[in-house]
C-alpha positions in Angstrom: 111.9 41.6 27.9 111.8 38.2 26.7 110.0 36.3 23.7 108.7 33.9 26.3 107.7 37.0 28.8 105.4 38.1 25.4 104.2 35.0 25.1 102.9 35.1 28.7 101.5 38.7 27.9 99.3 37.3 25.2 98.0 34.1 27.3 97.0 36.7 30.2 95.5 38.8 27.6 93.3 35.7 26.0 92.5 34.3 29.6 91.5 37.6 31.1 93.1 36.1 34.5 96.4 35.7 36.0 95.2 32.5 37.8 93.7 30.7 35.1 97.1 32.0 32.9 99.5 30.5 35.2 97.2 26.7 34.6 97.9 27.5 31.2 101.6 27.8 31.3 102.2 25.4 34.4 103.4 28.2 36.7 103.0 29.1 40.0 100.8 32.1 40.5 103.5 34.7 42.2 105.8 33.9 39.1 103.8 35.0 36.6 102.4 37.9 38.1 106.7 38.4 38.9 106.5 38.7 35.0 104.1 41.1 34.4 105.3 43.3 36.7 108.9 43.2 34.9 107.6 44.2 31.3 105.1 46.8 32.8 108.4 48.2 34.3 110.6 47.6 31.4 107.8 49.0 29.4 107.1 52.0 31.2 103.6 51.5 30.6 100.5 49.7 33.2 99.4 46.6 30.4 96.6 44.9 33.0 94.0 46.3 35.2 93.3 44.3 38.0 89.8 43.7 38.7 87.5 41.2 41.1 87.3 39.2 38.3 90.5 39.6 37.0 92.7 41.3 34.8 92.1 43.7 31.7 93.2 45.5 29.1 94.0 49.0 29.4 94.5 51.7 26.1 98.2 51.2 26.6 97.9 47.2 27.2 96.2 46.9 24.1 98.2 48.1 21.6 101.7 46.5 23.3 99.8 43.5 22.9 99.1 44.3 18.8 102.9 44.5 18.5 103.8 41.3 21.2 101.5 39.7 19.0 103.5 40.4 15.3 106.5 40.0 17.2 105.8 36.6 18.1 104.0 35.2 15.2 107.3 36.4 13.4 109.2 34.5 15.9 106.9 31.5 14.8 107.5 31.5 11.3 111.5 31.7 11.5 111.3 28.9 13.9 108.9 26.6 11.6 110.9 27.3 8.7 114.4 28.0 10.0 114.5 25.2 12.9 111.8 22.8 12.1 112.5 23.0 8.6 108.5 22.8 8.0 106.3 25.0 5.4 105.0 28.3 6.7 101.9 28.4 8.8 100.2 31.0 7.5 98.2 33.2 10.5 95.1 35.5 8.6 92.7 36.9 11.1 89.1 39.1 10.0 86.7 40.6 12.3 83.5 42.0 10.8 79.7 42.6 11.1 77.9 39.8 11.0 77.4 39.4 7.3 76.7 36.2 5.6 79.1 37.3 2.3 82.1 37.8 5.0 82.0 34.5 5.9 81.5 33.1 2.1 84.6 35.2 1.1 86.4 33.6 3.6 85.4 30.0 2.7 86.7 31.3 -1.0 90.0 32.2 0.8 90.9 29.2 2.6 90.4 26.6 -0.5 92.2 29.5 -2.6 95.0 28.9 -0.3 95.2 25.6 -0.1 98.7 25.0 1.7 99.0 22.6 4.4 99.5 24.6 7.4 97.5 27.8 8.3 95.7 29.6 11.4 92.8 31.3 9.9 90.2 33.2 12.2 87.0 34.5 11.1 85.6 36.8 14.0 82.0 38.0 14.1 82.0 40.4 16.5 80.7 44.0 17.7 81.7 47.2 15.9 83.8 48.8 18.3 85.9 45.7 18.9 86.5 45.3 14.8 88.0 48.4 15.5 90.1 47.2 17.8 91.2 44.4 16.6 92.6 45.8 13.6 93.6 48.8 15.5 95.4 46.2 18.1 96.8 44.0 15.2 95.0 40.7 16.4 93.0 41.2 13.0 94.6 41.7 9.6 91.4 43.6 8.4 87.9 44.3 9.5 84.5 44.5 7.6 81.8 47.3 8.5 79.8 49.9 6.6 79.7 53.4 6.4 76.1 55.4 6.0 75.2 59.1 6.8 74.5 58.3 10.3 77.1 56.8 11.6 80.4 58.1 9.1 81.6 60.9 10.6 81.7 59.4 14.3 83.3 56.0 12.9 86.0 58.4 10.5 87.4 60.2 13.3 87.3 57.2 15.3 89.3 55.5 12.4 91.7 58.5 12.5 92.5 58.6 15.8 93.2 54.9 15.8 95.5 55.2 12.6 93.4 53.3 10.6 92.0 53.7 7.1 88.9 52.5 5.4 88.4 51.4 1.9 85.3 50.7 0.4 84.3 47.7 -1.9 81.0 48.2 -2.6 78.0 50.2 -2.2 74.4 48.2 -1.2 70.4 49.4 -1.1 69.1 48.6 2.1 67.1 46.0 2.9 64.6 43.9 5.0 65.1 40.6 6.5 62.3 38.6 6.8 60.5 34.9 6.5 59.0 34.3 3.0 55.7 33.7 4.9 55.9 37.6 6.4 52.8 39.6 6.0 55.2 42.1 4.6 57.0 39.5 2.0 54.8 40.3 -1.2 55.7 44.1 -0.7 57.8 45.7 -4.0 59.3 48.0 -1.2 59.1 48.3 2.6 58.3 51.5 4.2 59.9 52.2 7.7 56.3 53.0 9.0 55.5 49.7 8.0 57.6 47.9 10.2 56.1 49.0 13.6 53.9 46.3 14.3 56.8 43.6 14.1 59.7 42.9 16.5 62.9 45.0 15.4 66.2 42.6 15.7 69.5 44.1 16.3 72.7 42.7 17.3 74.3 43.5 20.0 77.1 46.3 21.2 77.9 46.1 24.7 79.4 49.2 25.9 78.6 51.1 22.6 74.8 50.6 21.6 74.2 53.5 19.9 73.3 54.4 15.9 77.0 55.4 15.3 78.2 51.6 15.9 75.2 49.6 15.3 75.0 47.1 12.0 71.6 48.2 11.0 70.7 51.4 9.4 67.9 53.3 11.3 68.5 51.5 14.5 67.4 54.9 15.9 64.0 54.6 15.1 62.0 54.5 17.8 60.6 50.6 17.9 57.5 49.7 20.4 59.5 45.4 19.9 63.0 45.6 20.0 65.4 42.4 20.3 69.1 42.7 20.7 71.0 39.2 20.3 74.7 38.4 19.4 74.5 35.4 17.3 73.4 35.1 13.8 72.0 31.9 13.5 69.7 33.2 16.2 68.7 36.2 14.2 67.0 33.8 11.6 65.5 31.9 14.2 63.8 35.2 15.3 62.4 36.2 11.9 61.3 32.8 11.1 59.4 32.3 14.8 58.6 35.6 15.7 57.8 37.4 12.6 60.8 40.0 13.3 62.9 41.9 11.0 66.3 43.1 10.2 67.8 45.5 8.3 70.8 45.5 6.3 72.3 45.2 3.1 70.2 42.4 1.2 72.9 40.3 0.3 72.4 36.8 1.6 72.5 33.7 -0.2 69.7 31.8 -0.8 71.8 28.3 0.0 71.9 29.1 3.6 67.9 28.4 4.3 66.8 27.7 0.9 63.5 30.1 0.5 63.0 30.7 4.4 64.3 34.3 4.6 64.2 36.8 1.6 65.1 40.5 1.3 62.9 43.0 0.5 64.2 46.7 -0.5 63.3 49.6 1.8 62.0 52.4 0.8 64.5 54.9 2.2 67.0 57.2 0.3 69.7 55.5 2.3 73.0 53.9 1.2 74.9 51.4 2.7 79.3 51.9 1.6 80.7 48.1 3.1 84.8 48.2 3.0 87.2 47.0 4.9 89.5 49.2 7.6 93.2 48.7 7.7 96.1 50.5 10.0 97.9 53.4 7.6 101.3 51.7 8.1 100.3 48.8 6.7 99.1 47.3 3.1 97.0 44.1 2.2 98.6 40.6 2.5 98.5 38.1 -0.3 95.4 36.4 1.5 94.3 40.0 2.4 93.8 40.6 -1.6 92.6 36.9 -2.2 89.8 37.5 0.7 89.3 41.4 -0.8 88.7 40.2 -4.5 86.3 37.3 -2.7 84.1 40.1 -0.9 83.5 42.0 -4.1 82.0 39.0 -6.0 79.0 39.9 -3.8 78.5 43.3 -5.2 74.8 44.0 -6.0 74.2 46.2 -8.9 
């Protein structure tokens, strides 16, 4: 197989069609699908499902990709430095939970690094696909937390991906709410407390359950319950409808000035936030730069 039929691989991958692929590349629609078909042969392996409204993925698709994709940013660098006699451009990809310190840390990174040419991607995402991403090597790293309910699910879920988790820091939980809540002036938050108010979680497709959700005690039973994807919207939420969150309590002020505060929760719960990594593989410079970042955000 080629470097340009992996290139093709990865553009089918990111459009999720062999139609809208082929506009990509300026092909014809029978010569691209020509290509698939030789590197699922040379392969040995089915990379693409077909489906009514497409193509996806499958177990063995995914992980070819992870490797077409290193093999091809490789193939970028030689060529930038080698050929076009430029500087490195520098690819660094996250996926995490949707946490406000993530995306601080990664602010940190970027004017840390400071070269002229880098890719950098920062994707908030759902917990299974942090997973896979890092699993998949589209990410270099991903950020979740481990807690009594959901560890030994995510562990051997880790294991039989080949991935390993590292932890940064430990955090209390806490509630998200608006400073005007009736619960704000509260030392501490019991669960029982709650009820009354609409729950807010965020999303996880395919996977909603307490084992991959971001917030501890998403089992609870909850009479308002919210599920969005976006965190912007989250806020929007507590500040409109008087709804709540729960996670680690570590959110800048800056973002909304005094409009959302953290209040601890009265549960003997902990929250362990790290970072997973594939075994076969150690942190890049901007890995550690990005790693050292997050654990400025420790709360003691």
């Amino acid at each position: 197989m080629t470097l340009q039929q992996l290139k093709y691989m990865i553009t089918i991958a990111e459009k999720g069609s062999i139609t809208e692929a082929a506009k990509e590349l300026f092909l014809s629609q029978p010569s691209l699908s020509g290509a698939v078909k030789e590197v699922e042969h040379e392969a040995g392996i089915t990379i693409f499902h077909r489906c009514r409204a497409g193509v996806a993925l499958t177990a063995e698709g995914m992980e070819f990709l992870g490797y077409a994709r290193q093999v091809v940013q490789q193939m970028e660098l030689l060529e930038s430095r080698y050929i076009e006699h430029r500087p490195e451009k520098q690819r660094f990809c996250i996926s995490t939970q949707h946490y406000t310190f993530a995306a601080n840390a990664f602010v940190e990174l970027v004017r840390q690094f400071g070269q002229e040419r880098y890719e950098f991607i920062l994707n908030e995402t759902q917990t299974h696909q942090i997973i896979m991403d890092v699993r998949n090597r589209f990410s270099d790293l991903g950020i979740l937390y481990l807690g009594r309910t959901n560890e030994q699910v995510l562990r051997k879920t880790f294991e039989e991906y080949g991935l390993e988790f590292y932890e940064l820091f430990t955090a209390a939980p806490h509630v998200f709410l608006r400073k005007g809540h009736p619960l704000a002036e509260q030392e501490k938050i019991r669960l029982e407390d709650l009820k009354p108010y609409p729950r807010l979680n965020f999303v996880q497709g395919a996977y909603e359950s307490s084992n991959f959700a971001e917030e501890l005690f998403s089992s609870e039973a909850a009479e308002k319950s919210i599920r969005i994807s976006d965190r912007a919207a989250i806020v929007n939420f507590m500040i409109g409808l008087d709804g709540y969150t729960i996670s680690s309590g570590i959110f800048p002020r800056y973002l909304h000035g005094d409009a959302i505060i953290s209040v601890p929760l009265y549960e003997d719960e902990m929250m362990r936030i790290g970072y997973i990594l594939n075994k076969d593989r150690e942190l890049s410079r901007l890995g550690e730069i990005y790693v050292e970042a997050l654990k400025q955000y420790q709360k003691t």
